[in-house]
C-alpha positions as CSV (number, residue, x, y, z in Angstrom):
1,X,12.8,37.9,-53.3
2,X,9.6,37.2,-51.2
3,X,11.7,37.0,-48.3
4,X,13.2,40.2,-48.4
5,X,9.8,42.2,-48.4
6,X,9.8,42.3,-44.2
7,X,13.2,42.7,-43.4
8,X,12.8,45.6,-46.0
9,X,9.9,47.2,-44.1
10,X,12.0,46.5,-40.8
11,X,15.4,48.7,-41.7
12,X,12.6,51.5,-43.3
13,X,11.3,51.6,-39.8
14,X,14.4,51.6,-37.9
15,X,15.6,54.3,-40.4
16,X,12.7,56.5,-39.8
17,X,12.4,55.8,-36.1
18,X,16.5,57.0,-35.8
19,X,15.8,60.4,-38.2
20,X,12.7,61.3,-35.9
21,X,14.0,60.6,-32.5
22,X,17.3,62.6,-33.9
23,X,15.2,65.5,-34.8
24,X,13.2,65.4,-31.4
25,X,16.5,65.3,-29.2
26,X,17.6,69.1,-31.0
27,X,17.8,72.5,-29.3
28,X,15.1,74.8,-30.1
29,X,13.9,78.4,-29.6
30,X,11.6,77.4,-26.8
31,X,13.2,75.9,-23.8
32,X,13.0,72.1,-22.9
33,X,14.6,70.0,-20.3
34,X,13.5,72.4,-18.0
35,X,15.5,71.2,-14.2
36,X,14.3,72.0,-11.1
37,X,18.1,72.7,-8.5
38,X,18.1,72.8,-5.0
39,X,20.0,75.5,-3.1
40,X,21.7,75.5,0.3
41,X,18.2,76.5,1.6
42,X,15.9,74.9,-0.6
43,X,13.4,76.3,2.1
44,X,13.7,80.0,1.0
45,X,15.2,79.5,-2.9
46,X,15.5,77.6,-5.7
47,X,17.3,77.7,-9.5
48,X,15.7,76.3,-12.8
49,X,17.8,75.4,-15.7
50,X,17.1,74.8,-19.4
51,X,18.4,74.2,-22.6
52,X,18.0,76.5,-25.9
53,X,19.5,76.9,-28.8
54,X,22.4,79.2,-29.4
55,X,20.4,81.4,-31.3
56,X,18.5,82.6,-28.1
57,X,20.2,85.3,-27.1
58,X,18.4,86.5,-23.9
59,X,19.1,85.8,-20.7
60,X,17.4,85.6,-17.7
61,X,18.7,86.1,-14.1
62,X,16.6,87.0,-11.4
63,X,18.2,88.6,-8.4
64,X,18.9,86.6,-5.0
């Protein structure tokens, strides 16, 4: 039984570790992965993309 005690704590971590890094990587209300896109004229314009959740309902376009 004493041999089990780390390999115990090991798969707690690795457990915990995959729940967190499960609840990091979901959509939220604010936005994340924010992307800057170049244009055809990335001299005069440019487009930025993110990711919400689906509950977000506005949009935001701004005009050319």
């Amino acid at each position: 039984m004493k041999n089990k005690k780390p390999m115990i704590g090991v798969l707690m971590t690795f457990v915990s570790t995959f729940f967190l890094a499960a609840h990091v990587n979901i959509p939220s209300a604010f936005p994340d992965r924010v992307v800057v896109n170049l244009t055809e004229d990335p001299s005069t314009s440019m487009a930025v993309t993110w990711r919400t959740d689906a509950a977000v309902t506005v949009r935001l376009y701004l005009p050319d």
